[in-house]
Biopython code that builds the backbone (N, CA, C, O; Angstrom):
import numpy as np
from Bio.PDB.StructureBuilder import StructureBuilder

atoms = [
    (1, "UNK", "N", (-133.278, -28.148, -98.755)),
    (1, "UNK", "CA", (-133.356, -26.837, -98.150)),
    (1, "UNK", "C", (-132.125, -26.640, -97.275)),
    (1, "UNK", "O", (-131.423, -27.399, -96.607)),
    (2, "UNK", "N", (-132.127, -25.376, -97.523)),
    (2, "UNK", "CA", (-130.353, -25.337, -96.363)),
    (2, "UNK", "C", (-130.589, -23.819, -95.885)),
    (2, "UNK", "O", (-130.871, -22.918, -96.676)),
    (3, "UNK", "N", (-130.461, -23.667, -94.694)),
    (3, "UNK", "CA", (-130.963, -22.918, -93.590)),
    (3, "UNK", "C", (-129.467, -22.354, -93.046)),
    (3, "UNK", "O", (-128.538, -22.896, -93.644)),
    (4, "UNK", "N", (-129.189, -21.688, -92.357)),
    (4, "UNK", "CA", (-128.208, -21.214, -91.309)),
    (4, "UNK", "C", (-128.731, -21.482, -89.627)),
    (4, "UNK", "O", (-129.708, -20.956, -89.092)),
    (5, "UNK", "N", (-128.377, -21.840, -89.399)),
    (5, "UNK", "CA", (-128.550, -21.471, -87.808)),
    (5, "UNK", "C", (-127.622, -21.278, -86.937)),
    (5, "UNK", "O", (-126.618, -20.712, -87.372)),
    (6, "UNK", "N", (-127.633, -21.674, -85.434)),
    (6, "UNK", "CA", (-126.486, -21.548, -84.632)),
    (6, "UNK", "C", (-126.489, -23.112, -83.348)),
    (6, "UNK", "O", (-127.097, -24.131, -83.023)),
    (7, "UNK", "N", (-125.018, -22.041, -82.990)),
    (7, "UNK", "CA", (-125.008, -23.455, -81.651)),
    (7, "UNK", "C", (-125.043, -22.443, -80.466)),
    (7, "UNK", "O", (-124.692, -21.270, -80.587)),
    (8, "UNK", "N", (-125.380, -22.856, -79.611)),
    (8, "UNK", "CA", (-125.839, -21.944, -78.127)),
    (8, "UNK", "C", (-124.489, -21.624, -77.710)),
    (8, "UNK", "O", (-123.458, -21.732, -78.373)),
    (9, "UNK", "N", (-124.678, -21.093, -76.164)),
    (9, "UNK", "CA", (-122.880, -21.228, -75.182)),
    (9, "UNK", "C", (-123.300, -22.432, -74.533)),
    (9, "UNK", "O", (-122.394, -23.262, -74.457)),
    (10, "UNK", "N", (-124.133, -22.699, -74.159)),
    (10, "UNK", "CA", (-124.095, -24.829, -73.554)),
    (10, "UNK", "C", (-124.362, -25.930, -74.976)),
    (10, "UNK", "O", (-125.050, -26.942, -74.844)),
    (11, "UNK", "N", (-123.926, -25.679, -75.870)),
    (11, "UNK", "CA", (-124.090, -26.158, -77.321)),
    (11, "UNK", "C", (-125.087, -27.049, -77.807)),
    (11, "UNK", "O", (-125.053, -28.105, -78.439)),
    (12, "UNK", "N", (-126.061, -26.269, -77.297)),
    (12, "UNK", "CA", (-127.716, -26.327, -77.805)),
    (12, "UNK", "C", (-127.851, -25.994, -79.619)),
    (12, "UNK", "O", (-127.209, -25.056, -80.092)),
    (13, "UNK", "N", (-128.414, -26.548, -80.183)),
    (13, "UNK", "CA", (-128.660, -26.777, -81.366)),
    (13, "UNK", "C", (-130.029, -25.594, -82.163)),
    (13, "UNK", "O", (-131.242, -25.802, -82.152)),
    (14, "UNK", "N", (-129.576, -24.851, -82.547)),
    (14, "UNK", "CA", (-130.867, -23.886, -83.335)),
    (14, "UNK", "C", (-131.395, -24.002, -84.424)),
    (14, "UNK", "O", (-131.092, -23.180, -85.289)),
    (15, "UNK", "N", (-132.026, -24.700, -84.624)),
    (15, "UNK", "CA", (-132.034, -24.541, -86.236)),
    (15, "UNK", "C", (-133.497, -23.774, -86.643)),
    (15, "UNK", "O", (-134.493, -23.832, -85.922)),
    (16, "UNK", "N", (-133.446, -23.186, -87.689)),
    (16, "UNK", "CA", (-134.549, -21.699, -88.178)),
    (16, "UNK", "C", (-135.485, -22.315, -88.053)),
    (16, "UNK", "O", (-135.672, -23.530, -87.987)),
    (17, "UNK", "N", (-136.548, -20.915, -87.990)),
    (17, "UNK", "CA", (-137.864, -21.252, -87.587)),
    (17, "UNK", "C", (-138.484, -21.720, -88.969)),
    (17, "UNK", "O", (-139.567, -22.295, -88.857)),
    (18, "UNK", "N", (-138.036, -21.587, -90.119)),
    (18, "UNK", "CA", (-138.471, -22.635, -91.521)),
    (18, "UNK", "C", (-138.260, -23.868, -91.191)),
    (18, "UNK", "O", (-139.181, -24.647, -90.946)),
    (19, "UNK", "N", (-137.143, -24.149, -91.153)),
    (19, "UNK", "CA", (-136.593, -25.654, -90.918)),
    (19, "UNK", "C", (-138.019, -26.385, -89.285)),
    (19, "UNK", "O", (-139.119, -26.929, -89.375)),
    (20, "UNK", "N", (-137.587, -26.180, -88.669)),
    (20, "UNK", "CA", (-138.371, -26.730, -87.838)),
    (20, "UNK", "C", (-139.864, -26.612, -88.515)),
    (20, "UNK", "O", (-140.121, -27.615, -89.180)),
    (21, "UNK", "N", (-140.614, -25.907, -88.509)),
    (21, "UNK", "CA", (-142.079, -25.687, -89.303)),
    (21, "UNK", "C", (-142.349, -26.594, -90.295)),
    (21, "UNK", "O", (-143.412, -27.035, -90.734)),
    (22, "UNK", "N", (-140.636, -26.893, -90.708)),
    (22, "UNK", "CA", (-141.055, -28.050, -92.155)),
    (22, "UNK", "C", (-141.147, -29.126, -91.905)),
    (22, "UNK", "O", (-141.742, -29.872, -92.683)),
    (23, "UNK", "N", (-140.551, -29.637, -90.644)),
    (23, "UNK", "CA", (-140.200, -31.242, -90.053)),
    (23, "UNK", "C", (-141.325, -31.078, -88.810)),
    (23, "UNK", "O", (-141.822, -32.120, -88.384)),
    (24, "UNK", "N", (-141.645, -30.082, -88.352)),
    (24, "UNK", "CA", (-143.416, -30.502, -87.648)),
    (24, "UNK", "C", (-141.739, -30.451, -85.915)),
    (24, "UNK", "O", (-141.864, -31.194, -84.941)),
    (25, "UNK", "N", (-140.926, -29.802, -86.007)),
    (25, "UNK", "CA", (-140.159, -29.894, -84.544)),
    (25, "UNK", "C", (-140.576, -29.129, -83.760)),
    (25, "UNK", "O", (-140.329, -27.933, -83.916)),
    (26, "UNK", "N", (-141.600, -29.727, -82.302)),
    (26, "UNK", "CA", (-142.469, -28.761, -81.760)),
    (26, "UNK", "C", (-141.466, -29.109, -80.187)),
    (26, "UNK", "O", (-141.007, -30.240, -80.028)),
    (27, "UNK", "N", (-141.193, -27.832, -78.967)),
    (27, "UNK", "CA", (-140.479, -28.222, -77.856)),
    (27, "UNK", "C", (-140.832, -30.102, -77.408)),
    (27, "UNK", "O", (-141.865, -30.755, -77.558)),
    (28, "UNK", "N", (-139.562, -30.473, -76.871)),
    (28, "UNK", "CA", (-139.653, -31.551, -76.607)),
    (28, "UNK", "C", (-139.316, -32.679, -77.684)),
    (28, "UNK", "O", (-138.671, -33.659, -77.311)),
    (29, "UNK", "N", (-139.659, -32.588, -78.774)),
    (29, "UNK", "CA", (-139.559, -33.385, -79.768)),
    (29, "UNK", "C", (-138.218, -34.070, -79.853)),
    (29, "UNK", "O", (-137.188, -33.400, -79.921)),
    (30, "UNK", "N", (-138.203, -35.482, -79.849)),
    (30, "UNK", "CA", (-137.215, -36.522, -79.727)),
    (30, "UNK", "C", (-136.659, -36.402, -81.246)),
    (30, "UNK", "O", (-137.398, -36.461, -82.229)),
    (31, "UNK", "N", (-135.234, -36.224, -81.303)),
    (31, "UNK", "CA", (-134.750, -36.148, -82.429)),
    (31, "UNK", "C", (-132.996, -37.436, -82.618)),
    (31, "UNK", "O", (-132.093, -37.613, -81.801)),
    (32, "UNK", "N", (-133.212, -38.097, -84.137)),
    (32, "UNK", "CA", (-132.132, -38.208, -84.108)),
    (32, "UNK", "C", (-130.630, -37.935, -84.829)),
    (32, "UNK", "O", (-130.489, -37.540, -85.986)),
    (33, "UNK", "N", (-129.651, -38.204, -83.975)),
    (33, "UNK", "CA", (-128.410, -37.000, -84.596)),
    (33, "UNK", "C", (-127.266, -38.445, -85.349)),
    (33, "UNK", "O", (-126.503, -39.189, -84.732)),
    (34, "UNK", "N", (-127.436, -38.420, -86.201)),
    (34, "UNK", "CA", (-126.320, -39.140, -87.186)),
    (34, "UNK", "C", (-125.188, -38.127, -87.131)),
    (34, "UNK", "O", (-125.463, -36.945, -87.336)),
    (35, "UNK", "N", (-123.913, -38.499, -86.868)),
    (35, "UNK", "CA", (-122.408, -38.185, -88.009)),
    (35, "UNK", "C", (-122.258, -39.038, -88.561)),
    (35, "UNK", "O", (-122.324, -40.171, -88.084)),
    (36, "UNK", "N", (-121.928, -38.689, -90.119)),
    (36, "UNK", "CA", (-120.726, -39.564, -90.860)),
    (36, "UNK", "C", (-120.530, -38.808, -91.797)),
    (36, "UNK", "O", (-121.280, -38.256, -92.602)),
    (37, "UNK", "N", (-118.778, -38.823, -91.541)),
    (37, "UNK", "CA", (-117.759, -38.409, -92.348)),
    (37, "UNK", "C", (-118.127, -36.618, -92.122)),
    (37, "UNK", "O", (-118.571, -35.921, -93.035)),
    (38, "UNK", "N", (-117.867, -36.168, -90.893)),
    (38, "UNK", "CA", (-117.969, -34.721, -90.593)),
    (38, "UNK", "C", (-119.387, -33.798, -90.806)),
    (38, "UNK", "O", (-119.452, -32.569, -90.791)),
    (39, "UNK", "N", (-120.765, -34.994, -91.058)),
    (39, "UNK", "CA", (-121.744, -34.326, -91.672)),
    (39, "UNK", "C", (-122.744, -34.640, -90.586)),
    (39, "UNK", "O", (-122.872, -35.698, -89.970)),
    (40, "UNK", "N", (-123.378, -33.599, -90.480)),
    (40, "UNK", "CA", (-124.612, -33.782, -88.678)),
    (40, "UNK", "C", (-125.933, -33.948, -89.540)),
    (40, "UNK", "O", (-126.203, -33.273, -90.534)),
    (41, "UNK", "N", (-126.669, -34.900, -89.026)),
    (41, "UNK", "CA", (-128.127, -34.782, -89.775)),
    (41, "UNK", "C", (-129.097, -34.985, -88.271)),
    (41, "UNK", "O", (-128.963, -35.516, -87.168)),
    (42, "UNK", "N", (-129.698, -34.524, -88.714)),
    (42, "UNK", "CA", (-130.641, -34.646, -87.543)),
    (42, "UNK", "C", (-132.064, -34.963, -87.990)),
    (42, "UNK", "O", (-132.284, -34.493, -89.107)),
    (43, "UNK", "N", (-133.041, -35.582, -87.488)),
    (43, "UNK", "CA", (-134.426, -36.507, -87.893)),
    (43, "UNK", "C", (-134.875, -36.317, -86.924)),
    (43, "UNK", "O", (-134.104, -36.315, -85.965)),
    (44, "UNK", "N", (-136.582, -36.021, -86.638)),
    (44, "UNK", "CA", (-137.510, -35.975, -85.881)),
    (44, "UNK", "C", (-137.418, -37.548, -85.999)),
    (44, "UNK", "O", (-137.054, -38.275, -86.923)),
    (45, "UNK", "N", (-137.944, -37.842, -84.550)),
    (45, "UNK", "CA", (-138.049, -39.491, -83.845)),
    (45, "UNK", "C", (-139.980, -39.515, -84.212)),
    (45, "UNK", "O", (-140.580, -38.576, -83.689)),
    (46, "UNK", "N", (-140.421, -40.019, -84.630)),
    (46, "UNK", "CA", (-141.718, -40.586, -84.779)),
    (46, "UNK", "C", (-142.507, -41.037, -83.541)),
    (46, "UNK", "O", (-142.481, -42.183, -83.093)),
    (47, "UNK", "N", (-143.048, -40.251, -83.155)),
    (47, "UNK", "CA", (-144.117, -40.975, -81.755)),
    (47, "UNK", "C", (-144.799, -42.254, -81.964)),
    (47, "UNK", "O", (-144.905, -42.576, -83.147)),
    (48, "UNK", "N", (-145.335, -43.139, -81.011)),
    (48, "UNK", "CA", (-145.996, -44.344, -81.537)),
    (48, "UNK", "C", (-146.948, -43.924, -82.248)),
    (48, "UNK", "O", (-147.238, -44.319, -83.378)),
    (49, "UNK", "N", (-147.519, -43.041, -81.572)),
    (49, "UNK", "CA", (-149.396, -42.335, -82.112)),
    (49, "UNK", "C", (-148.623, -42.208, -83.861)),
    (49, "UNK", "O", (-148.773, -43.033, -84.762)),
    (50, "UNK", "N", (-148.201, -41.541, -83.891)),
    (50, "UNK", "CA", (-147.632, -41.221, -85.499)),
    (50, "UNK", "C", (-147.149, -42.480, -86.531)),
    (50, "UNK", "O", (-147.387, -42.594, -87.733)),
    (51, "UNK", "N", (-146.382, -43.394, -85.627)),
    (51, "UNK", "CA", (-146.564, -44.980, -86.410)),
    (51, "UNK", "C", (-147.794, -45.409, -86.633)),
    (51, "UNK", "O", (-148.117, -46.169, -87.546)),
    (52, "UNK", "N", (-148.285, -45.088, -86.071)),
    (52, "UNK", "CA", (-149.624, -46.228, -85.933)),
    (52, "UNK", "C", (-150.573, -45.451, -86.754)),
    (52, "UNK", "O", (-151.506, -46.010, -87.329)),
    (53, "UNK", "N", (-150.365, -44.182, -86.829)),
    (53, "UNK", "CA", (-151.495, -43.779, -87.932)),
    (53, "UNK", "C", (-151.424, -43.737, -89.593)),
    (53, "UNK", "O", (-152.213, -43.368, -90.463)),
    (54, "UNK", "N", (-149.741, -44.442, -89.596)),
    (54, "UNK", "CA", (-149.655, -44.734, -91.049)),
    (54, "UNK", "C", (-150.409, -45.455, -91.575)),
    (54, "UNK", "O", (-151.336, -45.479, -90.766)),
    (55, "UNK", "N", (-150.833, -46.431, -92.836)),
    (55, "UNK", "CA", (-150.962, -46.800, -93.371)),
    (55, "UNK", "C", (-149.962, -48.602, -93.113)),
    (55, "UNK", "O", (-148.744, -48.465, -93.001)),
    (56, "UNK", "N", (-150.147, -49.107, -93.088)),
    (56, "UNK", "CA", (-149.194, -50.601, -93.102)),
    (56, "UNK", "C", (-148.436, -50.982, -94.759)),
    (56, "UNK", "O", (-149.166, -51.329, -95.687)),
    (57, "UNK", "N", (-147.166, -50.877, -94.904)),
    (57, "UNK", "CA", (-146.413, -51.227, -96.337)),
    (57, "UNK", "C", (-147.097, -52.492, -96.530)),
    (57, "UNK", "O", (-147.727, -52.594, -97.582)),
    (58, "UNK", "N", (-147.104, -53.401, -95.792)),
    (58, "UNK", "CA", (-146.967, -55.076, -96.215)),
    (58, "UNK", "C", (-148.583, -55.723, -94.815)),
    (58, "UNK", "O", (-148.683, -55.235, -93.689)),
    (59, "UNK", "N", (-149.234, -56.459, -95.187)),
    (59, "UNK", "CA", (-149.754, -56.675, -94.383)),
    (59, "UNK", "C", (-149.510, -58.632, -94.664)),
    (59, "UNK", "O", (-149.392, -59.406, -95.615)),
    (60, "UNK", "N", (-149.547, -58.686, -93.007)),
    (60, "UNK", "CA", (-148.337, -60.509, -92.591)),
    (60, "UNK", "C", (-149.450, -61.012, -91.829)),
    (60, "UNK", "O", (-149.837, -60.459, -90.799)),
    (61, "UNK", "N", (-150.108, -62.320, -92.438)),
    (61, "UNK", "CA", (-150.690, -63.114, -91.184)),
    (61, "UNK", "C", (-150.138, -63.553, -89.664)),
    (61, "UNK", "O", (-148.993, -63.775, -89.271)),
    (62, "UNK", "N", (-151.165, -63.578, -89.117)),
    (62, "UNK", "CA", (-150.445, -64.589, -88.073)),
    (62, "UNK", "C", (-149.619, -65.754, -88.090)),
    (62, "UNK", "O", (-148.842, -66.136, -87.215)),
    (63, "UNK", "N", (-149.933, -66.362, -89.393)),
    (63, "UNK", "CA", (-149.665, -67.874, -89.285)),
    (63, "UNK", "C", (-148.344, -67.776, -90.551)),
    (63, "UNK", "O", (-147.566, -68.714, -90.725)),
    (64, "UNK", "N", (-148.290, -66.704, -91.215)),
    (64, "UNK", "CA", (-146.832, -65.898, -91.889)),
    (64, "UNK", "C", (-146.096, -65.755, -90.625)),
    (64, "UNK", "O", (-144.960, -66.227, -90.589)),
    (65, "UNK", "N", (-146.535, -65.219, -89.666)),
    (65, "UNK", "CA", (-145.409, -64.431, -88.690)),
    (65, "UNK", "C", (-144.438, -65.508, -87.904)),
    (65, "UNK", "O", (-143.219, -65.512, -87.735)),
    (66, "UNK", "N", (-145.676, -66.595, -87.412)),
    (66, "UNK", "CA", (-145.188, -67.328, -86.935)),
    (66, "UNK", "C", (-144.460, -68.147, -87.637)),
    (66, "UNK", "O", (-143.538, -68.708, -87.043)),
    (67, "UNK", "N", (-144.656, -68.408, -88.944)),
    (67, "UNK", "CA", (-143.298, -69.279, -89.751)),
    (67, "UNK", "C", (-141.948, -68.854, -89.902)),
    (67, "UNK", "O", (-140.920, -69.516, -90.041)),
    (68, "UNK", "N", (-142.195, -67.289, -89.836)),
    (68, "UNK", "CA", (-141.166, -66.427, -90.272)),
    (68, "UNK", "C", (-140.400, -66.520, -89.049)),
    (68, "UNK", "O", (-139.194, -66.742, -89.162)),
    (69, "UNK", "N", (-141.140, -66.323, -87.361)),
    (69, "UNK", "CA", (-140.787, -66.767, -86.216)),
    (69, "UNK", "C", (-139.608, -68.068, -86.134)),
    (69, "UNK", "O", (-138.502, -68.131, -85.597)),
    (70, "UNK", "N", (-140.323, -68.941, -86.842)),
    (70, "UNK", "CA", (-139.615, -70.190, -86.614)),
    (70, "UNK", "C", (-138.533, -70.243, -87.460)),
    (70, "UNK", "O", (-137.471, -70.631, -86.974)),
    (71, "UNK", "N", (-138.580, -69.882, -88.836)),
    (71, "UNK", "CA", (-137.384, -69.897, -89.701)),
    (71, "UNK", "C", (-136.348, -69.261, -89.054)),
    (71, "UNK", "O", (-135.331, -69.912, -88.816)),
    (72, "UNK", "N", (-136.451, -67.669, -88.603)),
    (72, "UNK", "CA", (-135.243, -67.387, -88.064)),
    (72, "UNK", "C", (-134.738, -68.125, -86.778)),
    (72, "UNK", "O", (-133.597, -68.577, -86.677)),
    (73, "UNK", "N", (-135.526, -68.188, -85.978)),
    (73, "UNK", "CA", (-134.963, -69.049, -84.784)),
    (73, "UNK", "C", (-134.180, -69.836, -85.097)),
    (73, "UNK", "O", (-133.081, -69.941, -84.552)),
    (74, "UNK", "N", (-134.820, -70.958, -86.580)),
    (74, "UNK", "CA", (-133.870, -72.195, -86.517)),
    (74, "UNK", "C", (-132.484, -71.503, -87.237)),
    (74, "UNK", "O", (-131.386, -71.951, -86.907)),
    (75, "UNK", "N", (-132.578, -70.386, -88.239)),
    (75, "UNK", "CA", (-131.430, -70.236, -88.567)),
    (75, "UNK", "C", (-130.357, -69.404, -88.141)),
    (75, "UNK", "O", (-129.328, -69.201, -88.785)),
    (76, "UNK", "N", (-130.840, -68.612, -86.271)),
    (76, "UNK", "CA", (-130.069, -68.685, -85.403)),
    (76, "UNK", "C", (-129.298, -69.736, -84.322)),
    (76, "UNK", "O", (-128.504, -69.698, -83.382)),
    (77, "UNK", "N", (-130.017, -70.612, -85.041)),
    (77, "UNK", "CA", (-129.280, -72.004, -84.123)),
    (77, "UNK", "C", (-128.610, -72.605, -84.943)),
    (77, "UNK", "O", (-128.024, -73.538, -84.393)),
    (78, "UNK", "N", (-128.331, -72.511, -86.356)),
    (78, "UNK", "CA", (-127.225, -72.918, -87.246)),
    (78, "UNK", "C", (-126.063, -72.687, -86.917)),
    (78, "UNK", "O", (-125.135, -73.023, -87.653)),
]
sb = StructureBuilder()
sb.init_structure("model")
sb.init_model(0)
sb.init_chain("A")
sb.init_seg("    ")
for serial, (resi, resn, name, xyz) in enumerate(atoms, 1):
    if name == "N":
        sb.init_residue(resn, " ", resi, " ")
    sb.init_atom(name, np.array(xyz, "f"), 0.0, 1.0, " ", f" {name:<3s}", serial, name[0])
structure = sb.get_structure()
């Protein structure tokens, strides 16, 4: 989707009232701003409440975590 918007006179960021409505950008909303190579992207930041109500990709025992714990440790001390 590609929108128009504007930049303020204190260069505040506008973007249309579609665009925001589609990414859920309500006042306040923590956003983040990538450049690369002259191109601005901007991403809504995920609240914890909103992590946590996903779904889990991979589910890791305790006794996984802690190996996984120890492997890297030791292979930061290499």
């Amino acid at each position: 989707m590609q929108s128009v918007g504007k930049v303020g006179s204190k260069g505040e960021l506008f973007p249309p009232k579609e665009i925001r409505e589609k990414l859920k950008l309500k006042p306040n909303t923590r956003v983040l701003y990538t450049e690369k190579q002259g191109v601005l992207t901007v991403e809504p930041i995920p609240t914890l409440e909103e992590l946590l109500s996903v779904p889990p990709v991979a589910e890791v025992t305790l006794e996984e975590l802690k190996a996984l714990r120890s492997e890297l440790s030791r292979r930061a001390e290499e």
